[in-house]
N, C-alpha and C positions, 0 to 999 in steps of 0.2 A: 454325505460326509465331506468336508472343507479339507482339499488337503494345503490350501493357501493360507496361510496361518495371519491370524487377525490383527498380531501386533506389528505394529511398524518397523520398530528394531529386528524382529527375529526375519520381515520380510528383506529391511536392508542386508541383515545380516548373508542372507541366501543368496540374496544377486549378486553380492559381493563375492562370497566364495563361487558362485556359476560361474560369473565374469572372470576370476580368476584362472578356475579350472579350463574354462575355454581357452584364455587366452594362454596358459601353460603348458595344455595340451598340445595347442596349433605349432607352440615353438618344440616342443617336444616329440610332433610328428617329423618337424620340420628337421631337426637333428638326425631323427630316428633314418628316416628315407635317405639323405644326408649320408649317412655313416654307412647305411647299406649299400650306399649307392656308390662310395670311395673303397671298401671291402670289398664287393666285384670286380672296380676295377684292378687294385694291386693284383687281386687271384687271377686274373687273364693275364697282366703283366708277368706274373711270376711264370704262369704257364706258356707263354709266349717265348721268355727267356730261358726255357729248360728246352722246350724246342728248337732254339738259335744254337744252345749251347752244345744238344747232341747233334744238330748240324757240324759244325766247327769240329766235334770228335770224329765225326766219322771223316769230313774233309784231310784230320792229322792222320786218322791210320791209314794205314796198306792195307786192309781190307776189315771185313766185318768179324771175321773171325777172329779178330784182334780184339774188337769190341769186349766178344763172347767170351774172350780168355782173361780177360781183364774187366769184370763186374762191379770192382769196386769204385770203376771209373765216375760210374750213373746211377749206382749203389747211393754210394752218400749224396748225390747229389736232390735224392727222394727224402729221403728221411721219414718216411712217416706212413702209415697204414692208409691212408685218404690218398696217396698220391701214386699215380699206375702209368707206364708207360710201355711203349710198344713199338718195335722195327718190326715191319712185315715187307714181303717180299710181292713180288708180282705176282705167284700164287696165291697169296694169302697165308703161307708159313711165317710163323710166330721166329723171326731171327734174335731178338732180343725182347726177354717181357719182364719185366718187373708190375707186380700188382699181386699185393698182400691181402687185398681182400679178396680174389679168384674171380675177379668181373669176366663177363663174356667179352667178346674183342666186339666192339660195335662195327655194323655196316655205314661205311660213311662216302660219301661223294669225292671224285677225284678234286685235287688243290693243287695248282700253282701256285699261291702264295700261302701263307701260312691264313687258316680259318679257325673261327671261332664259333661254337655251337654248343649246346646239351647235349647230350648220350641220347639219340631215339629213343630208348629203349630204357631209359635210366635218367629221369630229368632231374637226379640230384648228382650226376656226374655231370662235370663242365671239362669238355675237351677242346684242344685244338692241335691241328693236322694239319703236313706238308708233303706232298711229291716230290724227290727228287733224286734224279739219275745217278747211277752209281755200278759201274761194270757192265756196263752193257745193259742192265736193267734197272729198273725202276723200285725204289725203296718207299715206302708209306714211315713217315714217324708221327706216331702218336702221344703227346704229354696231356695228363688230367687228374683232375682234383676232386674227390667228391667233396660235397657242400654239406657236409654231416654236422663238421664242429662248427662250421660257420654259422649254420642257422639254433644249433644249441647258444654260441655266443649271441646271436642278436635274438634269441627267445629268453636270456639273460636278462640282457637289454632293456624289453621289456617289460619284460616282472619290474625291475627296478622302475624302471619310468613311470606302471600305474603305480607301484607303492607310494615312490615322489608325488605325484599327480592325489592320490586319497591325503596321506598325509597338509600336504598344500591347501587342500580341499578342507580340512578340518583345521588348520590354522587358521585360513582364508575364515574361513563361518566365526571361530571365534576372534578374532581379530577386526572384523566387520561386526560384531555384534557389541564388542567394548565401545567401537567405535562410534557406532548409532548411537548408545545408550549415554556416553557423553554428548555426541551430536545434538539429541533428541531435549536433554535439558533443558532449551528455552523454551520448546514445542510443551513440557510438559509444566513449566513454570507460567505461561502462557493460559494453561488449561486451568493450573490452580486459582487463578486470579480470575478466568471465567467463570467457574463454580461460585466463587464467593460473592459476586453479585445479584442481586435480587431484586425485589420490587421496591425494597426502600433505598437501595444504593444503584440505582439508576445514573446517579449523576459521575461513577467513578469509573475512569476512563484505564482502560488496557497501556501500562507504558512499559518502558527497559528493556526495547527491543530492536534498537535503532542499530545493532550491530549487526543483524542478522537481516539481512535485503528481505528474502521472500517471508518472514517474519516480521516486519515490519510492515510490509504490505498487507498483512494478514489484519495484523493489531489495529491498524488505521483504517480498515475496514470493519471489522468488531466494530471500533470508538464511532463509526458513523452510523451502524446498526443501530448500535445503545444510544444515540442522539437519536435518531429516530422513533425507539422506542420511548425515550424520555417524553421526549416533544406530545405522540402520542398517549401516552397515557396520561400527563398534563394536560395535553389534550382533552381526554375523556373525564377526568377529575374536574375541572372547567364545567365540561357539557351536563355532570352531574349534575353539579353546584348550579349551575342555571337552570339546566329543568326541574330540580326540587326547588328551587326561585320563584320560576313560573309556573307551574303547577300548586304551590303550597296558592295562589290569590285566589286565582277560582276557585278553589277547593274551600278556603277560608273563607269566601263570600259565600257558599253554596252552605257550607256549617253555621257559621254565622245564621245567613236568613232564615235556617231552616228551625235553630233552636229557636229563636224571637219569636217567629210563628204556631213556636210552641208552648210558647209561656202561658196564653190566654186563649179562650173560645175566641175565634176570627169571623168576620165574613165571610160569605165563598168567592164575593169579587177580588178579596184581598189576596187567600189561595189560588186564586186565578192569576193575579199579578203573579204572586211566587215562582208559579210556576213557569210562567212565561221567563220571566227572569234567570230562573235555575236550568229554562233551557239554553237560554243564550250563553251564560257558562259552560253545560255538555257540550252545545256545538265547538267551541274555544277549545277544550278540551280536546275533539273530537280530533276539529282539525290539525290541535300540534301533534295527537298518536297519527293521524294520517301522513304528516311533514316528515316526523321521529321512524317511520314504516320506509318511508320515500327516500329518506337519506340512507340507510342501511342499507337499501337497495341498491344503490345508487356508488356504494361501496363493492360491490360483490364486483369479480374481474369482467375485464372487458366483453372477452367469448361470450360472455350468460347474455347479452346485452341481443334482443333479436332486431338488428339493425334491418331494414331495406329502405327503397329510394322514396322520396317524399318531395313533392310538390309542393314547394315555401309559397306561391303566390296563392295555390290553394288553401295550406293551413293558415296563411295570416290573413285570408276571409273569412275561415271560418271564426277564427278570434277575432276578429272585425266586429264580426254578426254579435259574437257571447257580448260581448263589452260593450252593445250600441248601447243599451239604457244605461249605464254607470257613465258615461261619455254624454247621453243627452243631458244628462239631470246638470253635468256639469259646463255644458253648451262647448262641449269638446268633439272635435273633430279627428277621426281616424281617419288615418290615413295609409295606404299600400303600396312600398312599392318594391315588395319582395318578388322575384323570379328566379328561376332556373331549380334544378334539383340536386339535393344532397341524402346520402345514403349515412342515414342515423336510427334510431326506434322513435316512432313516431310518438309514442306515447308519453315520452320520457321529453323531448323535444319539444311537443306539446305544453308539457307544464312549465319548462324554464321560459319560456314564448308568456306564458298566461302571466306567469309572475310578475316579468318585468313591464309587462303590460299593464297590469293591476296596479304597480309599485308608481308606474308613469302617471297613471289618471291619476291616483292617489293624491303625489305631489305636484302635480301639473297645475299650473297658470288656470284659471278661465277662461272662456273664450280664444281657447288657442290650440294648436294642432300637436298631437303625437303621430309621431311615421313611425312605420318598420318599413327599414330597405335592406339590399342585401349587396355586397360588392366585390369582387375578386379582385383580393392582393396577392401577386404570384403566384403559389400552391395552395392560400387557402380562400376560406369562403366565411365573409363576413354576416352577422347580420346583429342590424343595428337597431335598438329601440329610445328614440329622442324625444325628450318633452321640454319646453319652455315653463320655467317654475326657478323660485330660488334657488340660488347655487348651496351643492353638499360643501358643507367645510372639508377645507382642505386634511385636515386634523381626523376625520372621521373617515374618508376615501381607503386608508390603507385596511381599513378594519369592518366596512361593510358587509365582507360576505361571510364574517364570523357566524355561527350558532348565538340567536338571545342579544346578537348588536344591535341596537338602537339611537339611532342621532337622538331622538327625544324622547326617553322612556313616557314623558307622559302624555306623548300623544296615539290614543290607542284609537284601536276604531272596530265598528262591531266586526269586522270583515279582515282582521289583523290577521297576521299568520303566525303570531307569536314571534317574531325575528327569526323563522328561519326561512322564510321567502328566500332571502339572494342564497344562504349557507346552501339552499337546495340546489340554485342554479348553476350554484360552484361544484358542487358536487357531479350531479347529470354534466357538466361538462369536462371535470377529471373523468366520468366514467366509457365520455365521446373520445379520451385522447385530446380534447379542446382548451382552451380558457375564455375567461371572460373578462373586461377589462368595462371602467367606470371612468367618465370625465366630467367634471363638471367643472360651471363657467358660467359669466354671464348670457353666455350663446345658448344656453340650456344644459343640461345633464342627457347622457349619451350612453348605453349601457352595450355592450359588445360583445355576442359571441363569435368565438374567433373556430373555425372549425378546418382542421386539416385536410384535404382533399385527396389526400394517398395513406391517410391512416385506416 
């Protein structure tokens, strides 16, 4: 069971009345202690000064007996059922007592000056006591108060204080609750305008919030959300439209040749063509679901990614070696001058290496050389694949590592990747934390992965 309740307003509304009640309390201890603390002391004052004052009487009479015969003297000066006093003698005979409630006389410690203490024996009696000679002997005067009505007045007090304290408490809660629930109106205005968009209103942005700072913050986060989702789902409507693009040719030449072949009794050398033919289509095929596998992949977060260290002068022999005959046929020259080691998945690494490699012989000069080398700029780690061949228009560079781009749709080759060769190697390198960068010039075309060395 929750006892933290799930709305926002009724949550504001509670810390508001806590915060309250703490802070009303702490002043209302504060008073409380305060008030108790100023009511002691006038009670010791008072009792201090009934002690001075039957000093003073006894200094005017001629003796105590006078005292005795004249009660009304220290009579009135009690007034009241809480207040008890006492002249004793150096025996301990009771010379003068007043005390209506029939207290016991306390034992108490001899005083030269006038002392203040509890009753031993009564710590809701507050006494004080004085020694002082008088005929030749020694006189005890005792003045005290019990603390009966005083602790009924500050148990008063407090009734009152927590009634204040609940009452506050429940203004506080509703009063923070009005509050939020005005407050809370952009928050909720805010949620309405979230709900209402969907997949065909991608393009409508979160606004009317510029009043509210941490709401504002919020909305202009949303609006970069929902551009990102635009972007991508434009994105994938794109990727669509392209792979039912590329997919509907093969598909249509494999239908195509295959109803022709169906018209009339054939050869079997003919059927044999077909065949051959319908397979170089499936491999085409085959290899964009392998590219369309590869890129998905290649999406999933970085952790799934089983990186360790990899020796680049060794993988780029080993692609040296795959690439010799595609490289003889064309009297091209590989060349290595990758070193040192980077911690990536080898497998993944591998192929964005093959591609650009592939893409290099591809469009490479004859009789001329592609390198991979590798280079440390600052904290990362370069490596670069160069080939001498005409320059990529400038026009086409920004849009290379699209899905299905093509500088020249019509030049295809059986060995094509369908255009997603680089979209691949863009890809495997968001998925390294890396990029890749493209230059071309009359100095050749220059393809670059850029790899971070503390990601």
């Amino acid at each position: 069971m929750r006892l933290w309740p799930r709305t926002l307003s009724l949550r504001l509304a509670l810390l508001f009345a806590l915060s309250s009640v703490a802070l009303l309390g702490a002043v209302a201890s504060y008073l409380y202690h305060s008030l108790e603390k100023e009511i002691r002391w006038r009670d010791d004052q008072a009792l201090l000064g009934r002690l001075q004052h039957m000093q003073a009487l006894l200094d005017d009479a001629d003796s105590i007996e006078t005292l005795r015969a004249r009660p009304r003297l220290y009579q009135n000066m009690l007034g009241n059922r809480d207040s008890v006093l006492w002249i004793v003698d150096g025996q301990g005979q009771r010379l003068i007592e007043v005390n209506p409630a029939g207290l016991a006389l306390p034992s108490l410690a001899p005083a030269a000056v006038p002392r203040l203490a509890d009753a031993p024996a009564n710590p809701s009696l507050r006494l004080t006591w004085l020694d002082v000679p008088r005929g030749g002997q020694t006189l005890r005067l005792i003045a005290g108060k019990r603390s009966d009505e005083r602790e009924q007045m500050l148990a008063a007090y407090r009734m009152k204080v927590w009634m204040a304290l609940s009452v506050a408490a429940v203004l506080a809660f509703v009063i923070g609750w009005l509050i939020s629930q005005r407050s809370l109106r952009p928050v909720r205005a805010l949620a309405r305008q979230a709900a209402g968009i969907d997949v065909r209103s991608l393009h409508v942005r979160l606004d009317g919030f510029g009043q509210v700072a941490e709401l504002q913050a919020l909305s202009e986060s949303l609006n970069q959300m929902l551009l990102r989702l635009e972007q991508g789902f434009m994105q994938l409507s794109r990727f669509s439209e392209d792979l039912a693009h590329e997919m509907r040719t093969p598909l249509s030449n494999l239908m195509g040749q295959t109803q022709q072949a169906l018209d009339r009794e054939r050869p079997a050398a003919e059927y044999q063509d077909l065949l051959v033919s319908n397979l170089e289509e499936y491999e085409r095929l085959a290899r964009m679901v392998d590219s369309m596998l590869l890129l998905a992949r290649c999406e999933q977060p970085r952790s799934l990614l089983q990186r360790q260290s990899v020796d680049l002068h060794g993988l780029a022999e080993q692609l040296c070696d795959y690439f010799e005959g595609m490289a003889e046929d064309r009297d091209i020259q590989l060349l290595n001058h990758c070193h040192g080691q980077l911690i990536a998945e080898p497998a993944l690494l591998r192929r964005a290496l093959a591609n650009l490699l592939a893409n290099a012989l591809r469009y490479a000069a004859p009789s001329s050389p592609v390198t991979l080398a590798t280079h440390l700029v600052g904290s990362t780690l370069e490596i670069s694949v160069h080939n001498l061949g005409e320059p990529i228009g400038a026009q086409h560079l920004p849009h290379l590592f699209e899905r299905f781009y093509r500088c020249d749709p019509s030049r295809q080759q059986p060995d094509d990747t369908g255009g997603l060769g680089l979209a691949i190697v863009r890809s495997i390198m968001q998925a390294h934390g890396g990029q890749v960068r493209v230059a071309s010039d009359a100095q050749g075309t220059v393809f670059t992965l850029v790899f971070a060395l503390n990601g």
